[in-house]
Backbone as a ProteinNet text record, in pm:
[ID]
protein_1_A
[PRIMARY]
XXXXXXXXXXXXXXXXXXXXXXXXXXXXXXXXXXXXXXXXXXXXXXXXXXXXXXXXXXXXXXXXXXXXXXXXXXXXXXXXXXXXXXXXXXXXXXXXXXXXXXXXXXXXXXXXXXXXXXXXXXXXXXXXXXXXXXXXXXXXXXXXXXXXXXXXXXXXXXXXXXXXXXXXXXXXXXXXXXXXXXXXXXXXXXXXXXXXXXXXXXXXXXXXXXXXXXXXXXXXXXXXXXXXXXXXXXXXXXXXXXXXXXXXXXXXXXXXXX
[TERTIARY]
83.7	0	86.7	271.8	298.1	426.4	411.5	449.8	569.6	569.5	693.1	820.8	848.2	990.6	990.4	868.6	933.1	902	798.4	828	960.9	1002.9	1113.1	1262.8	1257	1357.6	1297.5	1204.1	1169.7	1201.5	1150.7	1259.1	1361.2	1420.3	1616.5	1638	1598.1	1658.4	1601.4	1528.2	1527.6	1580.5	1611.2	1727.9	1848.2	1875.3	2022.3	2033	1903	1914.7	1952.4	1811.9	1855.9	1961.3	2067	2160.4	2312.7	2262.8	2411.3	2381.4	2466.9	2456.6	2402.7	2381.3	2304.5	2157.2	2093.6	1950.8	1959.4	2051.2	2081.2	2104.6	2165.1	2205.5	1982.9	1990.7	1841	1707.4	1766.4	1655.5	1673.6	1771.8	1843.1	1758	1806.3	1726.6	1576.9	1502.5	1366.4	1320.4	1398.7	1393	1351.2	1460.7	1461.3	1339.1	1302.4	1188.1	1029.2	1030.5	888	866.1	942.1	996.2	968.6	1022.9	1059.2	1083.4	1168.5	1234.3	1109.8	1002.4	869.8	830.8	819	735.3	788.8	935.2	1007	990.1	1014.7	1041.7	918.4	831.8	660.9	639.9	640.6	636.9	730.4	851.1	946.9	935.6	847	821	721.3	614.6	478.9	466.5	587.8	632.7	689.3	737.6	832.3	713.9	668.9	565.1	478.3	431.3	310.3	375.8	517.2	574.8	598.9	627.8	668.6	475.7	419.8	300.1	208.4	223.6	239.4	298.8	421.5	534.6	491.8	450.1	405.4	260.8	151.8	8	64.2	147.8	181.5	265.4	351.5	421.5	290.7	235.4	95.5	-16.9	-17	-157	-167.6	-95.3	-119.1	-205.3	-125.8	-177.2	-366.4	-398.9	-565.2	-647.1	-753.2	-887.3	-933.8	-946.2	-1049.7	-1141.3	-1212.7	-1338.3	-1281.7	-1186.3	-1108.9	-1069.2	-1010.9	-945.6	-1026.9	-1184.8	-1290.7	-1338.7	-1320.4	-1400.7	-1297.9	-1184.6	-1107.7	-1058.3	-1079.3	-1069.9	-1240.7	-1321.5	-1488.1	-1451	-1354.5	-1351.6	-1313.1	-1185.9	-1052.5	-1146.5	-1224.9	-1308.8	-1480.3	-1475.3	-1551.5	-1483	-1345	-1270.2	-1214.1	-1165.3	-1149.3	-1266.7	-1342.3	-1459.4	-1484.2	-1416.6	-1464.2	-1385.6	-1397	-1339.4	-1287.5	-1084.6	-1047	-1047.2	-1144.4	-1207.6	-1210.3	-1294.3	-1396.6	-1312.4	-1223	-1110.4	-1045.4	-1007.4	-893.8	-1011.3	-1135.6	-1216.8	-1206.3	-1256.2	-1311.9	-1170.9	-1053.7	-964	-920.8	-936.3	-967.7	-1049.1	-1152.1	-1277.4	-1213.8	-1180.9	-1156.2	-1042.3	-879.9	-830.1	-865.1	-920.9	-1016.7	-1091.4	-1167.4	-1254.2	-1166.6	-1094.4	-977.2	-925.3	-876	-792.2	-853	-970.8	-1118.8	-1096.5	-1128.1	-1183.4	-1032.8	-923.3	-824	-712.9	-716.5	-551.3	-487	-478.3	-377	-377.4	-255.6	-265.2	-265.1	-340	-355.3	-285.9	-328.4	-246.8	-212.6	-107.7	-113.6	-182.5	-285.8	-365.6	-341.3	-231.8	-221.5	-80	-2.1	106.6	140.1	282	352.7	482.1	528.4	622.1	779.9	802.5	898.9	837.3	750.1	738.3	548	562.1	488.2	408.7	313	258	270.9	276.6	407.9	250	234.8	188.1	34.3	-81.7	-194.8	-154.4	-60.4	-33	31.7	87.3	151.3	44.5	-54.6	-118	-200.8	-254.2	-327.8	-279.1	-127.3	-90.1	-74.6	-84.6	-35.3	-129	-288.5	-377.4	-470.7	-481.1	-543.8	-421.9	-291.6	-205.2	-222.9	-193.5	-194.6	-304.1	-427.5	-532.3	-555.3	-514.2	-534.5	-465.1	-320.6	-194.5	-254.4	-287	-381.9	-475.6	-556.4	-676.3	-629.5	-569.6	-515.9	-411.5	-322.5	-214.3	-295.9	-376.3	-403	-439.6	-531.2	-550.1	-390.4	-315.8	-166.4	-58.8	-145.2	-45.2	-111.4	-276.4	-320.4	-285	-285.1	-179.1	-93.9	23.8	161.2	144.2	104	50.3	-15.5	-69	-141	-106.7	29.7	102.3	143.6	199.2	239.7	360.5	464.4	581.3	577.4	494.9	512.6	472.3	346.1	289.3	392.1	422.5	560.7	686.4	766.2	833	826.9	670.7	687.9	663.4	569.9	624.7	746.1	830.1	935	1011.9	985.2	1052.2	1116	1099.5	1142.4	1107.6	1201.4	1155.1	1091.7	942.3	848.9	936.3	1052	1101.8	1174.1	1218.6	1317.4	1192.4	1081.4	1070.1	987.2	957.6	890.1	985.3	1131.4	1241.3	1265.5	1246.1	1315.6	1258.3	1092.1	996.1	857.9	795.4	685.1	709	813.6	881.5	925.2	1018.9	1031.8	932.1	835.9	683.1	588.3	627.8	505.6	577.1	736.9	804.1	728.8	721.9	701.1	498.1	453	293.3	293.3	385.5	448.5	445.5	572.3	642.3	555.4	452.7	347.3	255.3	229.1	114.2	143.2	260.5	328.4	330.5	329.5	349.6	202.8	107.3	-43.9	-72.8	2.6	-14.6	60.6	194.6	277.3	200.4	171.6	43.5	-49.7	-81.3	-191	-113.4	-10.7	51.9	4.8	112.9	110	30.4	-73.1	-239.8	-306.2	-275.3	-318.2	-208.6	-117.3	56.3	-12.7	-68	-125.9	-246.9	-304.2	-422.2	-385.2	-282.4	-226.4	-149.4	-48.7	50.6	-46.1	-204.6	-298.5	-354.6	-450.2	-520.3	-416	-306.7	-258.5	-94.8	-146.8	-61.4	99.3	133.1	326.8	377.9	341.9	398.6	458.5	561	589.1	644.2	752.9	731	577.6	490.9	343.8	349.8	324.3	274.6	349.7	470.6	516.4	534.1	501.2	436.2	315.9	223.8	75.7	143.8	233.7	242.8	309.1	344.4	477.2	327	190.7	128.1	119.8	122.6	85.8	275	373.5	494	510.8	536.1	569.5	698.6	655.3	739.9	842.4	935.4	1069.5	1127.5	1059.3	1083.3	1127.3	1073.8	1107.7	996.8	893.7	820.3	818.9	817	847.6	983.1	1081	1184.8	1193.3	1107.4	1118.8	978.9	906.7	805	898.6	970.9	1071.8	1106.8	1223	1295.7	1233.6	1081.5	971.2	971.9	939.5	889.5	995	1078.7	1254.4	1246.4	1253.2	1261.6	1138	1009	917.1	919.1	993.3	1055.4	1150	1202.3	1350.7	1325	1168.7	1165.4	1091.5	1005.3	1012.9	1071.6	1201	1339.4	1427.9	1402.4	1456.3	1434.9	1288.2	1193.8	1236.8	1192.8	1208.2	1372.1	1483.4	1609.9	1627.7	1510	1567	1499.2	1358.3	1278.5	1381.8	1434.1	1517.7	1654.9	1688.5	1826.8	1790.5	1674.7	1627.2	1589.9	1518.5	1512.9	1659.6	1766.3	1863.4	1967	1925.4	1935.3	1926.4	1764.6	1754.5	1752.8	1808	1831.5	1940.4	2058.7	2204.2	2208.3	2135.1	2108.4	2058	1943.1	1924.7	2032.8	2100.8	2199.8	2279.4	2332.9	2465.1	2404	2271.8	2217	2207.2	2184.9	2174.9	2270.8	2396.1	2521.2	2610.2	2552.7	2589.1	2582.3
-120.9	0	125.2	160.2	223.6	231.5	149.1	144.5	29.7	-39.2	-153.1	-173	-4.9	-11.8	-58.9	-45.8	-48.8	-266.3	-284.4	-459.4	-498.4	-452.1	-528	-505.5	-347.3	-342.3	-433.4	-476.6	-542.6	-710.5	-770.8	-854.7	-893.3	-783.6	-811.2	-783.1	-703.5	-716.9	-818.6	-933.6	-1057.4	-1119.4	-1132	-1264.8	-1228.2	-1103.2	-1065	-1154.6	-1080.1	-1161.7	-1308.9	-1323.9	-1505.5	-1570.9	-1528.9	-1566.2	-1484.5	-1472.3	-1404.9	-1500.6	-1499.5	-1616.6	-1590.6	-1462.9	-1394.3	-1456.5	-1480.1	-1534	-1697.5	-1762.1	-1913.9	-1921.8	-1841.7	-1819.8	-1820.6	-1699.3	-1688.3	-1826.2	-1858.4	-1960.8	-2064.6	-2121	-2227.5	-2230.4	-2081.3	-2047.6	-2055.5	-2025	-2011.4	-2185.9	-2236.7	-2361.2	-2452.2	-2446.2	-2525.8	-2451.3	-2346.3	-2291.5	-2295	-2353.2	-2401.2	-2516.3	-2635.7	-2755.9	-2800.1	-2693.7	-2778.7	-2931	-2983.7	-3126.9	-3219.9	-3181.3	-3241.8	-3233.3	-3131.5	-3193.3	-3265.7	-3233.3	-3329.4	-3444.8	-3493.7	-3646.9	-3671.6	-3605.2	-3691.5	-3730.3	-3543.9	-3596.7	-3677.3	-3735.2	-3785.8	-3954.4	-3959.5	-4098.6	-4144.7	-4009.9	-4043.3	-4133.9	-4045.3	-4073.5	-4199.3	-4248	-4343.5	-4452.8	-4495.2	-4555.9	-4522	-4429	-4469.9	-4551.8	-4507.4	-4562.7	-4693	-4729.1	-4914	-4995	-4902.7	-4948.7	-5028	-4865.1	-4901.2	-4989.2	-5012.9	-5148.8	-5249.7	-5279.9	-5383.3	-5421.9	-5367.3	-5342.4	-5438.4	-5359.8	-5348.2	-5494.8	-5556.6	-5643.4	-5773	-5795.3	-5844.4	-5865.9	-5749.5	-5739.1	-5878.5	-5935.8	-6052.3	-6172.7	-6161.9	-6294.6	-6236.5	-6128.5	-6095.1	-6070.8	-6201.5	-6151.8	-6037.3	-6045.1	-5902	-5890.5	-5970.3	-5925.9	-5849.8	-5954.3	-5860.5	-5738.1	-5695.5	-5605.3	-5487	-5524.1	-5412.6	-5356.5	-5515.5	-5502.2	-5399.1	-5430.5	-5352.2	-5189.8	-5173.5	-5025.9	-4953.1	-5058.1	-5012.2	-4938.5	-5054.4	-5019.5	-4857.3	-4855.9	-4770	-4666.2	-4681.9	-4514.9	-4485.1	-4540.9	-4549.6	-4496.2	-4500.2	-4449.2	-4342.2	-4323.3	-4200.6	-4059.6	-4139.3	-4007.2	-3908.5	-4047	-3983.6	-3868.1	-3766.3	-3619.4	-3667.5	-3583.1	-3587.6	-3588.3	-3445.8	-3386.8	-3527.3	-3595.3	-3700.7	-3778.5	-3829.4	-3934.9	-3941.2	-3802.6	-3768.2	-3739.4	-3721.3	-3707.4	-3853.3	-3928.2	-4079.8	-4117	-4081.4	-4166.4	-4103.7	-3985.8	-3947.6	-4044.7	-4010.1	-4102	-4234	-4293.4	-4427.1	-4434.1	-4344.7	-4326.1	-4328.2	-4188.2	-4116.1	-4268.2	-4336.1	-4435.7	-4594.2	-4626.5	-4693.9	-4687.4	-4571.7	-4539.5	-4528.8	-4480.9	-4501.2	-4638.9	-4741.1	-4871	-4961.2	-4908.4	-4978.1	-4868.9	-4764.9	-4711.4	-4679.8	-4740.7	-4745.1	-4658.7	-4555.3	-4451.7	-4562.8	-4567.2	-4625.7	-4553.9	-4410	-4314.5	-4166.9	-4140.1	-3985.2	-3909.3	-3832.1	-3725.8	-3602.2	-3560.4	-3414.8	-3399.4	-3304.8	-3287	-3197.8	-3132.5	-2969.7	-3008.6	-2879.5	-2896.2	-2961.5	-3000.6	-3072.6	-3221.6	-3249.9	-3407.4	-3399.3	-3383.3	-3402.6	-3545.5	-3547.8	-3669.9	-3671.8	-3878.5	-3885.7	-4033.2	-4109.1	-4201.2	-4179.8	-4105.9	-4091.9	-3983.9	-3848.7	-3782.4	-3858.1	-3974.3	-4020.2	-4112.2	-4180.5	-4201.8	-4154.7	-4048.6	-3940.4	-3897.4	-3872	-3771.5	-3869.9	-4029.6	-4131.5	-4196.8	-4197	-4314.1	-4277.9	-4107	-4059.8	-4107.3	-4033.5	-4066.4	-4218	-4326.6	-4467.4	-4501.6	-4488.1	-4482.8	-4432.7	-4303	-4213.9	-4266.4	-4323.6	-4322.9	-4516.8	-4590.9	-4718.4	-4703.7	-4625.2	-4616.5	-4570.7	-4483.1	-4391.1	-4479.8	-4581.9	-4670.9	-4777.6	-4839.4	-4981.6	-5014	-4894.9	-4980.3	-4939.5	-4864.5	-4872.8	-5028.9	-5040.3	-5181.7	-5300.7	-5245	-5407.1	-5393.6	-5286.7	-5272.5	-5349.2	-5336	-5333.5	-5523.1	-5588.5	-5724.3	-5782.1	-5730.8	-5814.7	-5755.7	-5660.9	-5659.3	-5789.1	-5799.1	-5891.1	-5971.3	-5797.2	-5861	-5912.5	-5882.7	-5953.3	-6099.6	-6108.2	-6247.3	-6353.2	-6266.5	-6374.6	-6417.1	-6258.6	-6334.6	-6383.5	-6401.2	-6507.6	-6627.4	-6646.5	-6790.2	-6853.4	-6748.9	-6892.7	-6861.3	-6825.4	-6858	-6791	-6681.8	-6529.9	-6555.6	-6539.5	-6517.9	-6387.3	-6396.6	-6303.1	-6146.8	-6217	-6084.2	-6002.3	-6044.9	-6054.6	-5925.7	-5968.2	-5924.9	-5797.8	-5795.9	-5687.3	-5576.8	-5616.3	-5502.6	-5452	-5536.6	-5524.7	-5484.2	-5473.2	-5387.5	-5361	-5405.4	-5356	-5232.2	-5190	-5091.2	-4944.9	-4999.2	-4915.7	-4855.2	-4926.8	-4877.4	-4799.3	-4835.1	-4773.5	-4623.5	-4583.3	-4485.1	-4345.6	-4349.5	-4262.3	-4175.3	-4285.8	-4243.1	-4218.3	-4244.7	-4245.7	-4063.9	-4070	-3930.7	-3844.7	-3836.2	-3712.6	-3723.9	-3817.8	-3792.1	-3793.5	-3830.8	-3848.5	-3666.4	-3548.5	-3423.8	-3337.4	-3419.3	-3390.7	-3457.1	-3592.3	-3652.1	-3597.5	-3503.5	-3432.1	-3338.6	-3272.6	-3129.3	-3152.1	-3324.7	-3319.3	-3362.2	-3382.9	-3441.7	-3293.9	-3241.9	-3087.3	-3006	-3013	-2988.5	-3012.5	-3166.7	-3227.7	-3235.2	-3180.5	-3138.7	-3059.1	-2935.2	-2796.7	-2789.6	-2912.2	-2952.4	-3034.4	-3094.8	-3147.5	-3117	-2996.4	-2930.3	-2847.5	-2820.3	-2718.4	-2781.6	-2858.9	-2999.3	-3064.2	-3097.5	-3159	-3047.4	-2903.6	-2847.5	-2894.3	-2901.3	-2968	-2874.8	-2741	-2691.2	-2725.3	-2625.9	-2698.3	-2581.2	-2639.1	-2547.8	-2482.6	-2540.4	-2523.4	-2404.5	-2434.5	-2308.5	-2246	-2204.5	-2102.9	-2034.3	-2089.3	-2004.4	-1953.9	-2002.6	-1918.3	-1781.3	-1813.7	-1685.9	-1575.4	-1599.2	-1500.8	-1378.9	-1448.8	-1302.1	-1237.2	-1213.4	-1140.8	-1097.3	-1113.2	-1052.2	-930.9	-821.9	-674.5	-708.1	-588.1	-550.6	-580.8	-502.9	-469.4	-598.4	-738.5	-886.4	-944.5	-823.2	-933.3	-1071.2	-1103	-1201.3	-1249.9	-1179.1	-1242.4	-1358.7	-1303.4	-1392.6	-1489.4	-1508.4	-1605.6	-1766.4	-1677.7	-1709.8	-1820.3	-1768.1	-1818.2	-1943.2	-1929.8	-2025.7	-2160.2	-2093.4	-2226.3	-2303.3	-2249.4	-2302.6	-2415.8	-2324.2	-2420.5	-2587.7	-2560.1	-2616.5	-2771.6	-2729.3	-2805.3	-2869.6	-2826.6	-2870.3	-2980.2	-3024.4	-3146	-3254.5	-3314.7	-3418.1	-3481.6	-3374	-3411.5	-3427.3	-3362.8	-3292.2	-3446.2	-3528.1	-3647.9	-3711	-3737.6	-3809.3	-3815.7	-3695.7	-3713.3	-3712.9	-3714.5	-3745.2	-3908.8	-3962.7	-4094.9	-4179.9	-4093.7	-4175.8	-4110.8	-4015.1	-3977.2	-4110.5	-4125.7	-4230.5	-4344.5	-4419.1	-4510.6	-4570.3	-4477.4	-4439.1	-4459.2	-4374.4	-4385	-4557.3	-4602.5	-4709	-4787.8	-4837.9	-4873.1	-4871.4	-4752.7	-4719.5	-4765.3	-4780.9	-4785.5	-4945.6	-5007.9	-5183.8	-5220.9	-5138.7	-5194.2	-5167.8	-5083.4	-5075	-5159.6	-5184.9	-5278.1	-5437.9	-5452.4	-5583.1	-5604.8	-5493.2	-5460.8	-5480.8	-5405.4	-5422.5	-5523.8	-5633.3	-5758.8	-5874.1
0	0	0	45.1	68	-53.2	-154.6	-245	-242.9	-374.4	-403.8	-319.1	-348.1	-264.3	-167.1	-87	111.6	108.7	28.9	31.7	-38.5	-111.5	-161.1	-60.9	-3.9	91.7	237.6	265.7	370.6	305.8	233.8	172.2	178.3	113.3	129.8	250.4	356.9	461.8	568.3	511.8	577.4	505.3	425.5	327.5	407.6	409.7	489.9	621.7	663.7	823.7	876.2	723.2	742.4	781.6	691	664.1	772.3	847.6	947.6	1089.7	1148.3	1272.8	1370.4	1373.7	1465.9	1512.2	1364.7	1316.6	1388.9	1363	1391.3	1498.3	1591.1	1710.6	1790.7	1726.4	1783.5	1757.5	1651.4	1571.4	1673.2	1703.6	1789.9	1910	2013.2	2105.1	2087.7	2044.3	1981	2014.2	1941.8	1889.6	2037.9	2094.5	2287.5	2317.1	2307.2	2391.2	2369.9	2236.9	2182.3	2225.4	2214.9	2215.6	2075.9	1979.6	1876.6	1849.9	1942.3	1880.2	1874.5	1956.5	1979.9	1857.6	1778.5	1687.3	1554.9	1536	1446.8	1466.2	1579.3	1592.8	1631.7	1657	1625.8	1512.1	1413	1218	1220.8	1194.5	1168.4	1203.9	1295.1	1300.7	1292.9	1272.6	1222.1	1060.2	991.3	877.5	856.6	948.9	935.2	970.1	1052.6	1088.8	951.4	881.7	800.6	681.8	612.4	499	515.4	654.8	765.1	677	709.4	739.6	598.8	516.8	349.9	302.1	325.8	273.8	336.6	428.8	489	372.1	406.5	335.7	184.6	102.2	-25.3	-38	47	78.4	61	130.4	169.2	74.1	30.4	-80.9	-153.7	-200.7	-312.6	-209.2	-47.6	-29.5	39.8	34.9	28.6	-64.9	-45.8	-165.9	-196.9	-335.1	-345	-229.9	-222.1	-66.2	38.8	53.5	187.5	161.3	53.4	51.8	36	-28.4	-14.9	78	152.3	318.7	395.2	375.7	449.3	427	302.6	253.7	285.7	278	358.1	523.6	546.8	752.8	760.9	644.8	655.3	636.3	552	498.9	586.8	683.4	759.5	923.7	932.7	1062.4	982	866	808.8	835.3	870.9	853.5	981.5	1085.5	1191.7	1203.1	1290.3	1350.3	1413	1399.3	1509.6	1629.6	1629.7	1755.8	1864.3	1805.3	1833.9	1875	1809.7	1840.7	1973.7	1989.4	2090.2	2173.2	2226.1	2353.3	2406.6	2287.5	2301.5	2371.3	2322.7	2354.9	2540.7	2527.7	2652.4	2808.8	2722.8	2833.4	2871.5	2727.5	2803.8	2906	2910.9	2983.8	3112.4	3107.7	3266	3281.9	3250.7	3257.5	3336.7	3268.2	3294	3392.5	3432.1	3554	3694.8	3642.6	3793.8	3846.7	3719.2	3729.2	3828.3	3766.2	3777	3859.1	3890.6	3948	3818.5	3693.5	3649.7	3509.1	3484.9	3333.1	3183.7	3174.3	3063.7	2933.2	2927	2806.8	2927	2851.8	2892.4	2796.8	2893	2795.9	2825.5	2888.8	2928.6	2927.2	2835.6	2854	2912.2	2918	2887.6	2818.1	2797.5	2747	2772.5	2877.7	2954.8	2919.4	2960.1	2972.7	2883.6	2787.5	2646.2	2627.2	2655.7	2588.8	2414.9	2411.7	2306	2253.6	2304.3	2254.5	2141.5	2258.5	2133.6	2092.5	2062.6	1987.4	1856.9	1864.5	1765.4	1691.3	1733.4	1725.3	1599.2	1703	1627.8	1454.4	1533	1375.9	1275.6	1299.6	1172.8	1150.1	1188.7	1168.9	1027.1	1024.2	904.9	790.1	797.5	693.6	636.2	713.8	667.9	613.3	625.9	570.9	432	391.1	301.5	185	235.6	191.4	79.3	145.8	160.2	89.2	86.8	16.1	-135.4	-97.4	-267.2	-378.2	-256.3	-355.9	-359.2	-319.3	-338.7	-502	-575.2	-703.2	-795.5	-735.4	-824	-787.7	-659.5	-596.1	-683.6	-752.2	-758.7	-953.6	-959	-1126.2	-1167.8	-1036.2	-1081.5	-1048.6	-940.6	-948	-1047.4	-1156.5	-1193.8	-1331.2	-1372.2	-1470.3	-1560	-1659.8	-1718.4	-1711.1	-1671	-1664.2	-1500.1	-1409.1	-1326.5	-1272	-1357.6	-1399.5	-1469.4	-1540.8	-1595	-1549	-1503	-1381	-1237.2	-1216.2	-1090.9	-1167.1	-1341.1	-1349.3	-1368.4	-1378.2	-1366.6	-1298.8	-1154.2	-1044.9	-945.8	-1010.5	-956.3	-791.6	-679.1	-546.4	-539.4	-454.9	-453.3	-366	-265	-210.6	-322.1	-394.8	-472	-615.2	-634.3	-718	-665.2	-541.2	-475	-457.4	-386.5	-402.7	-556	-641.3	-741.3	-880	-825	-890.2	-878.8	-742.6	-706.9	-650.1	-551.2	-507.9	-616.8	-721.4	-801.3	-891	-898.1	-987.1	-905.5	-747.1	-652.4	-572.7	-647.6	-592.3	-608.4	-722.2	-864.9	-807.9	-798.5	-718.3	-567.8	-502.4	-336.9	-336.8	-419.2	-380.4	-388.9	-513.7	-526.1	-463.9	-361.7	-319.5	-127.2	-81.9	12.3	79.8	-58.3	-42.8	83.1	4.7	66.5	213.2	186.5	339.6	429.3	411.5	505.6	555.4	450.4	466.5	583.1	592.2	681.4	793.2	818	945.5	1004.7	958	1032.4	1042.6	962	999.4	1118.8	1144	1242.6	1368.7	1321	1422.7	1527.6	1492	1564	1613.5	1547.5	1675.4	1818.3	1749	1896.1	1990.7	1983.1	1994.7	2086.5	2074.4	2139.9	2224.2	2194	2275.3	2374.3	2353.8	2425.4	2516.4	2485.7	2537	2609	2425.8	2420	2398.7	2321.2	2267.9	2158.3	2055.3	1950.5	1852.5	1703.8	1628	1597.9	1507.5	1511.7	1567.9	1671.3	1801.4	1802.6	1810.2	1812.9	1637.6	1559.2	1411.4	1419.1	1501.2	1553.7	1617.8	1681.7	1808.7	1729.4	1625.3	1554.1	1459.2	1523.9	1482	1642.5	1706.2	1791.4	1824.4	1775.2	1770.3	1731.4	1793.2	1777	1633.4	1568.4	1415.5	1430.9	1622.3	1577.3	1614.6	1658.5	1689.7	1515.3	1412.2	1288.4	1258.5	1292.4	1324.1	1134	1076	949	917.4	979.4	971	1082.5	1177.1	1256.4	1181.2	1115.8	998.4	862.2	848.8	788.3	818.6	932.9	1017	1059.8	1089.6	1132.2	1051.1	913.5	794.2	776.5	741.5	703.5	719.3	888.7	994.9	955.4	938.8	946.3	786.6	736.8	561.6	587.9	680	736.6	707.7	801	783.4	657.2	562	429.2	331.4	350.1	281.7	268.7	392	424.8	347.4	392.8	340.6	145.5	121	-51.2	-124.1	-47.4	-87.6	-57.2	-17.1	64.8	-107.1	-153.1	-277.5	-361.7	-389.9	-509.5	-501.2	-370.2	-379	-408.4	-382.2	-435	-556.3	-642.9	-750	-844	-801	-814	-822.8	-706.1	-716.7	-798.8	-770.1	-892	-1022.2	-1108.1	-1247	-1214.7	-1126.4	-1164.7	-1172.8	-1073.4	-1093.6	-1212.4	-1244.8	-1383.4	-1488.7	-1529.3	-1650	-1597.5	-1486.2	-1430.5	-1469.4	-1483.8	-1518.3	-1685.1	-1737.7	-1902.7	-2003.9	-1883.1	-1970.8	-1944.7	-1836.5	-1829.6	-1924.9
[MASK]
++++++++++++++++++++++++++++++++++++++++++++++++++++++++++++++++++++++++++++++++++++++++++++++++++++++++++++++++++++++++++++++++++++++++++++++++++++++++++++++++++++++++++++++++++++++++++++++++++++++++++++++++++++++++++++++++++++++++++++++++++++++++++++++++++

């Protein structure tokens, strides 16, 4: 509103910032005081756990009937529907409920930031992903099975591990990666409902707070830093399908030019 110039000099003088140690020094600090590491290594193994989960599913698929496999994508899109909201009360009650009956914590439902409940937050943030993730690959998993070249090389003899590393995997990379982008989206969607509800604190939360940050705090460049930051464990994530990928093109020519 106050013309081009003053955004573009507000701009460059956060790229500057970014980048001096001063910022890293502060980002660092920032970082311990949200409890950042909380929410990495929640995503980070939310992730890890849903891709465990998929490979497993995908591993599997051949030895379940079609029935089953309807019946079971019926269940999946039937607990898909429910509200989080809903989830995390229910899972509540039964706690509180539990612990009347018996003395004993069944879940932690109340954190802070020192000692964070870790179990139905993890829970929480990976049961929509595996589902979604399940529902969306299964007719690419029942493709690549019921391909030709794979019909043919299990007839003659191909070991089934053998042909799952060696190309159910490499065919199911390629639909993984693009759609793996949307299921991150929702981790951390569902990151900042829990990070609130279950008062852990978190990056999340402290990117909410960077609006109520006075100008001369810079809250744009701490806006930044969050972002970065919450970019790691996808950053991982998609150098780990690019090396794979990799992989396997270099196995195949090393088999070609044999």
């Amino acid at each position: 509103m106050r013309g081009p110039g003053l955004f573009w000099d507000t701009v460059k003088e956060t790229l500057i910032q970014i980048a001096t140690y001063t910022n890293f020094t502060k980002l660092s600090t920032t970082y311990q005081q949200v409890s950042g590491s909380y929410t990495l290594k929640l995503v980070s193994i939310s992730l890890v756990i849903t891709l465990l989960l998929f490979t497993l599913y995908s591993y599997f698929y051949p030895n379940l009937k079609g029935k089953t496999v309807l019946k079971l994508l019926r269940y999946l899109e039937d607990i898909e529907n429910l509200p989080v909201v809903g989830i995390v009360f229910f899972i509540h009650w039964i706690s509180v409920s539990w612990y009347n009956a018996t003395s004993i914590h069944l879940f932690k439902t109340v954190g802070t930031p020192r000692e964070p409940a870790v179990v139905v937050p993890l829970f929480i943030v990976s049961v929509f992903p595996v589902i979604f993730l399940i529902k969306y690959m299964t007719p690419y998993i029942k493709e690549i099975y019921q391909s030709n070249y794979f019909i043919f090389a299990k007839s003659l003899g191909y070991p089934k591990n053998k042909l799952f590393f060696s190309y159910v995997i490499p065919n199911l990379i390629s639909s993984l990666e693009s759609i793996m982008k949307f299921i991150y989206l929702e981790m951390i969607t569902v990151m900042l409902f829990i990070e609130i509800q279950f008062n852990t604190g978190g990056i999340l939360t402290g990117l909410r707070n960077t609006q109520i940050m006075p100008s001369g705090s810079h809250p744009q460049l701490m806006v930044i830093n969050f972002l970065f930051l919450l970019l790691i464990p996808y950053s991982i994530m998609s150098i780990s399908f690019k090396l794979i990928r990799l992989g396997v093109f270099l196995k195949t020519n090393t088999e070609l030019n044999k």
